[in-house]
C-alpha positions in Angstrom: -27.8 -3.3 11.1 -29.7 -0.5 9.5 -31.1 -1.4 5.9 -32.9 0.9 4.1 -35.6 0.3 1.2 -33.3 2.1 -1.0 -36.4 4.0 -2.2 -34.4 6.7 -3.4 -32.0 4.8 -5.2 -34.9 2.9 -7.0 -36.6 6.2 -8.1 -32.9 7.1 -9.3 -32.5 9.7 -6.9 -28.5 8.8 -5.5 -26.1 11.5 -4.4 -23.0 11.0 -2.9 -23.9 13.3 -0.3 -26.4 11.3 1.6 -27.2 8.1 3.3 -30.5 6.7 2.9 -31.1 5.2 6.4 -34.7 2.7 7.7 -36.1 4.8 10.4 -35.3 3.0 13.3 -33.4 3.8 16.0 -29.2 3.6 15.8 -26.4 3.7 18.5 -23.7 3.4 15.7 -22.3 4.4 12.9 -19.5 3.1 11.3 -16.8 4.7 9.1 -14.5 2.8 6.6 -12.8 3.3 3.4 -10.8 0.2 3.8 -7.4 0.2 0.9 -9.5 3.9 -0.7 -8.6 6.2 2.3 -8.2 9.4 1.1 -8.6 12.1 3.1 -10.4 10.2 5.8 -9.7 12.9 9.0 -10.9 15.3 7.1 -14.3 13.8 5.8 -14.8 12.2 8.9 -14.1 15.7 10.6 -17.2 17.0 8.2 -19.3 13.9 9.1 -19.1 15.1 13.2 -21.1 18.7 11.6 -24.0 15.9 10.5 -23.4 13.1 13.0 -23.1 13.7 16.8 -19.6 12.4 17.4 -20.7 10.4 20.3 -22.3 7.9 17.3 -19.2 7.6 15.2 -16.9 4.3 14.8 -14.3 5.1 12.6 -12.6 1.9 11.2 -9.1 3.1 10.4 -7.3 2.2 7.3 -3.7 1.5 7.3 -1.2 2.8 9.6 -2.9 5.5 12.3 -0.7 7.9 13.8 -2.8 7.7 16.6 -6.6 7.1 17.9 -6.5 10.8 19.1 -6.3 12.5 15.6 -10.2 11.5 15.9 -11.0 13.9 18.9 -13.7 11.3 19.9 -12.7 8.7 22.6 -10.3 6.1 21.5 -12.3 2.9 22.2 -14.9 4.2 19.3 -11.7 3.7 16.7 -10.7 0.7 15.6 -7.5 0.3 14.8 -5.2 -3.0 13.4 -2.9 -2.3 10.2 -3.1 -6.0 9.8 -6.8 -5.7 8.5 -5.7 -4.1 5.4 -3.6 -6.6 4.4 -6.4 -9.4 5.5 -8.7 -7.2 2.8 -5.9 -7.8 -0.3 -6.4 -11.3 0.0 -9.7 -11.9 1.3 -11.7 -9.0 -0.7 -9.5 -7.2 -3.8 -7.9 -10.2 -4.7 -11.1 -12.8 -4.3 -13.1 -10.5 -6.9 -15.3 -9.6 -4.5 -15.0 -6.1 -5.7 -15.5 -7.1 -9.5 -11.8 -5.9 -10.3 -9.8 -8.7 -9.8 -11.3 -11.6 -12.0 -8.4 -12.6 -14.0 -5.7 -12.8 -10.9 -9.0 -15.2 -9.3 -8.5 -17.6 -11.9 -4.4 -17.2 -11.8 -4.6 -18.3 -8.1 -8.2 -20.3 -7.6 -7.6 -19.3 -3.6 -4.5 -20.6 -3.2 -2.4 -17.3 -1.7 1.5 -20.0 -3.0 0.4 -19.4 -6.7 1.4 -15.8 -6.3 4.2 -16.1 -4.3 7.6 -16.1 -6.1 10.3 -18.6 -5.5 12.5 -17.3 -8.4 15.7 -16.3 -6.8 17.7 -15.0 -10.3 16.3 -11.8 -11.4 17.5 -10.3 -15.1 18.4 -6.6 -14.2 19.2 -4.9 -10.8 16.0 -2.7 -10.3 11.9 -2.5 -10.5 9.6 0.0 -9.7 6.4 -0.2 -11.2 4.5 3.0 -11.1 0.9 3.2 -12.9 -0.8 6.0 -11.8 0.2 9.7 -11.0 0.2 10.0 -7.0 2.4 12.6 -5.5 5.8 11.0 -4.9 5.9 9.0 -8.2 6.5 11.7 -10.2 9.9 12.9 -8.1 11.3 10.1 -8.2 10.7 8.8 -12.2 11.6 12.6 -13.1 15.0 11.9 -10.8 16.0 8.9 -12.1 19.3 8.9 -14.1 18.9 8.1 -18.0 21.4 4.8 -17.4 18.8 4.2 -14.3 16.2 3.6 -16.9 18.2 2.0 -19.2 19.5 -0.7 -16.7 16.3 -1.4 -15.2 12.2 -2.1 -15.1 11.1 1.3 -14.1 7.3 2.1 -15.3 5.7 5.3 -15.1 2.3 6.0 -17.3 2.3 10.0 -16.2 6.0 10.0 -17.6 6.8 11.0 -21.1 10.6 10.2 -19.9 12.7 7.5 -22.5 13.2 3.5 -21.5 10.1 3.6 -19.3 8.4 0.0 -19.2 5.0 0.8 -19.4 3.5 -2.4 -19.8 0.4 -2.5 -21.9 -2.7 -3.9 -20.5 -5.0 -6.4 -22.4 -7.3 -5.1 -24.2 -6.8 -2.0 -22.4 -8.6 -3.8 -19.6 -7.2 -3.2 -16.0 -8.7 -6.9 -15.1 -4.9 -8.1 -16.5 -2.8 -6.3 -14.6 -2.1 -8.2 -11.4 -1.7 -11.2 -13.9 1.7 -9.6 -15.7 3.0 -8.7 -12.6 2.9 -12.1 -11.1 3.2 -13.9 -14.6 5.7 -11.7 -16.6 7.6 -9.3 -14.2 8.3 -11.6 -11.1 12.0 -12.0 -12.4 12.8 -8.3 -13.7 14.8 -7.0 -11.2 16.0 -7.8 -7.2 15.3 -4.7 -5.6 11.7 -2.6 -6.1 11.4 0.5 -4.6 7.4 1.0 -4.0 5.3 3.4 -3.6 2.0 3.1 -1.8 -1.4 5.0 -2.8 -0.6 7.2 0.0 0.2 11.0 -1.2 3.4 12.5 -0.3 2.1 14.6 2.7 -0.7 12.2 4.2 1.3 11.5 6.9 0.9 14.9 8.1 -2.0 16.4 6.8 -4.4 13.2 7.5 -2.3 11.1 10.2 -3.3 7.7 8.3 -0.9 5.9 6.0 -2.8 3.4 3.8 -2.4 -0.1 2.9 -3.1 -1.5 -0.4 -2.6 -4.4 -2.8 1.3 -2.3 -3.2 2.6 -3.2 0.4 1.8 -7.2 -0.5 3.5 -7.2 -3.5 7.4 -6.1 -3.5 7.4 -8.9 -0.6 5.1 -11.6 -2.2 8.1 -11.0 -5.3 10.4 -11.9 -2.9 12.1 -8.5 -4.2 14.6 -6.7 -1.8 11.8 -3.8 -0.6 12.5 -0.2 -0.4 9.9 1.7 1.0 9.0 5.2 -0.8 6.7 6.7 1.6 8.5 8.5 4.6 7.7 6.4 7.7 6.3 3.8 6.3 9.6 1.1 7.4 9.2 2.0 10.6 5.2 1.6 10.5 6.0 -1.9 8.5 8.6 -3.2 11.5 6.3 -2.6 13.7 4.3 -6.0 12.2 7.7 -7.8 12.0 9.0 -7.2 8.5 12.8 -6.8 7.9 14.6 -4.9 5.7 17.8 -4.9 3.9 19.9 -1.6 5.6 22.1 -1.0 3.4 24.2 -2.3 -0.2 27.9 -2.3 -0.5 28.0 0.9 1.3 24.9 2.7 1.0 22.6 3.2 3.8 19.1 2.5 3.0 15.7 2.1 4.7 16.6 3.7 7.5 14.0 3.3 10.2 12.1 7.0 10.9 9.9 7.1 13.3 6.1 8.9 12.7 7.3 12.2 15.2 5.3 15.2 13.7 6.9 17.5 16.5 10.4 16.2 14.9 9.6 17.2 10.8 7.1 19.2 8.9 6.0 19.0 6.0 8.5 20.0 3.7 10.6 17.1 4.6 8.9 14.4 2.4 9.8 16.0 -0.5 13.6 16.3 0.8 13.8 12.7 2.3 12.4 11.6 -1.3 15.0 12.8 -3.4 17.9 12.5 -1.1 16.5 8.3 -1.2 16.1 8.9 -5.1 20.0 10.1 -5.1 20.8 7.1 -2.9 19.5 4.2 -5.4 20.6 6.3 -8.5 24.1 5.6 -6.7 23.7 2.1 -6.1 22.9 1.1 -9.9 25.8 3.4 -10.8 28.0 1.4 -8.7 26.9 -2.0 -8.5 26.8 -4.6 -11.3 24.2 -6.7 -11.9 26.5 -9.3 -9.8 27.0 -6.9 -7.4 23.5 -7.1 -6.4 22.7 -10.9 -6.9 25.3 -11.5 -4.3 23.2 -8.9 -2.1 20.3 -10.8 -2.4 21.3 -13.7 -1.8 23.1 -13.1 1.5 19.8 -11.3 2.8 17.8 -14.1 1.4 16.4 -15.4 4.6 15.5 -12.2 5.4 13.5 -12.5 1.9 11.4 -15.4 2.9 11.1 -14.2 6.5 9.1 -11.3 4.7 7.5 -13.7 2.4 5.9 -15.8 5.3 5.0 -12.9 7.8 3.0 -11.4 4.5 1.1 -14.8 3.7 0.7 -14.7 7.4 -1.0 -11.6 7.5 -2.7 -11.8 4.3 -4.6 -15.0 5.6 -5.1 -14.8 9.2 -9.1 -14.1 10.0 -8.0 -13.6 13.4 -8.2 -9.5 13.1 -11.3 -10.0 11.1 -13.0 -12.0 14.8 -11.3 -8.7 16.6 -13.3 -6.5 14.5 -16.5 -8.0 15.2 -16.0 -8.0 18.9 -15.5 -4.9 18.5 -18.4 -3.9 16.5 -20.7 -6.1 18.7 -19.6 -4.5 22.3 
């Protein structure tokens, strides 16, 4: 491992355009931006002009669409979606970041304090929305006036009526994890999610991410419905299930990650037509209506529930990574 003096950084000289390096000799470098992947292909693309290629480990971060996108050979990428969720738990959600100090004391390590064995829920729908990705904002803008009225829809970019938008302590963002888990685990059956991924990143940068937002809907032990095109059938591919359709309505239909079979207009399309699709169900549907739902798809619930706590927990990707690194 390569450790620098920091020399720079102690005569306050830091950029975020360099790396300050020991001089020593180095067979690898390693690229990660584990759960914060934005636009990786493209700055790891600017990182070959600096960096001979031949040097380069990318760690990938999510779902890949495949080790090729690199144009480097495919044993230098390292690729297991189940990392991601390993770094929720073991990283984000252990403060080891500094962001997550009140949901450490909520759970004190123990992954069953944040998984909900509720199975009544007061309204039919949540979807919690905080920040302004692309994708949000089409579906909160598309959501029927009774749709917000029925349900537990936030949205903090929205100036739309009936949104939820919770209020953080103190304004502090420490909280937040803590009313989801404390306060909203019983608000509604279904959540439609979003991940941090934007609209188009399937196409434009081949990687998917995976963040704290693919844990919770099935931690909640909430009927999941994916917002992100392919992300169901990236999410079957680890062994989740999902609810296919509602008294009638077709839903989470599995699309496979072709990029010969759409371009990139279709996102946008697929959203909506998905956004028309759950306007229709809460239109239709009584609160009832989707209890019973629920219910008869509640194995598949905790079968969701475990395979998560499984993923969240096992080390086992972590001992692939280092073999990995250490070949």
């Amino acid at each position: 491992m390569n450790s620098s003096s920091d020399f720079l950084k102690k005569l306050n000289i830091s950029n975020q355009d360099f790396v300050e390096l020991e001089p020593k000799k180095i067979n690898k470098v390693f690229l990660s931006g584990m759960c914060e992947g934005y636009g990786y292909l493209q700055h790891t693309s600017e990182i070959y002009k600096v960096v001979n290629s031949k040097y380069l480990y990318p760690i990938s971060d999510g779902f890949l669409y495949n080790k090729k996108i690199f144009d480097i050979p495919e044993e230098q990428v390292f690729y297991n979606p189940k990392l991601s969720f390993w770094w929720v738990w073991n990283v984000l959600w252990q403060n080891k970041t500094g962001n997550c100090p009140e949901l450490l004391k909520l759970h004190n390590g123990n992954i069953e304090e944040v998984i909900n064995k509720e199975r009544k829920r007061e309204l039919k729908f949540i979807s919690l929305n905080r920040n302004l990705k692309t994708g949000r904002d089409i579906f909160v803008e598309n959501l029927s006036n009774n749709f917000l009225k029925e349900n537990w829809i936030t949205g903090h970019f929205s100036k739309r009526k009936n949104l939820r938008n919770d209020k953080l302590i103190d304004n502090k963002f420490t909280h937040f994890y803590n009313i989801i888990f404390n306060d909203l685990n019983t608000k509604g059956y279904i959540q439609p999610f979003f991940e941090s991924a934007g609209l188009n990143d399937g196409f434009t940068d081949k990687m998917l991410m995976i963040t704290e937002k693919s844990c919770i809907p099935f931690l909640l032990g909430n009927i999941a419905i994916p917002m992100n095109l392919f992300y169901v059938s990236e999410y079957e591919k680890l062994g989740f299930k999902f609810v296919k359709n509602i008294n009638g309505v077709s839903i989470n239909e599995t699309i496979d990650w072709n990029l010969n079979k759409y371009d990139n207009t279709y996102p946008e399309k697929w959203l909506k037509e998905l956004t028309k699709k759950i306007n229709y169900i809460n239109e239709s549907n009584t609160l009832q209506d989707i209890e019973k739902v629920y219910q008869d798809n509640y194995k598949l619930i905790l079968h969701n529930q475990n395979l998560v706590k499984e993923l969240m927990t096992d080390n086992s990707v972590v001992d692939e990574l280092k073999q990995w690194i250490e070949k």
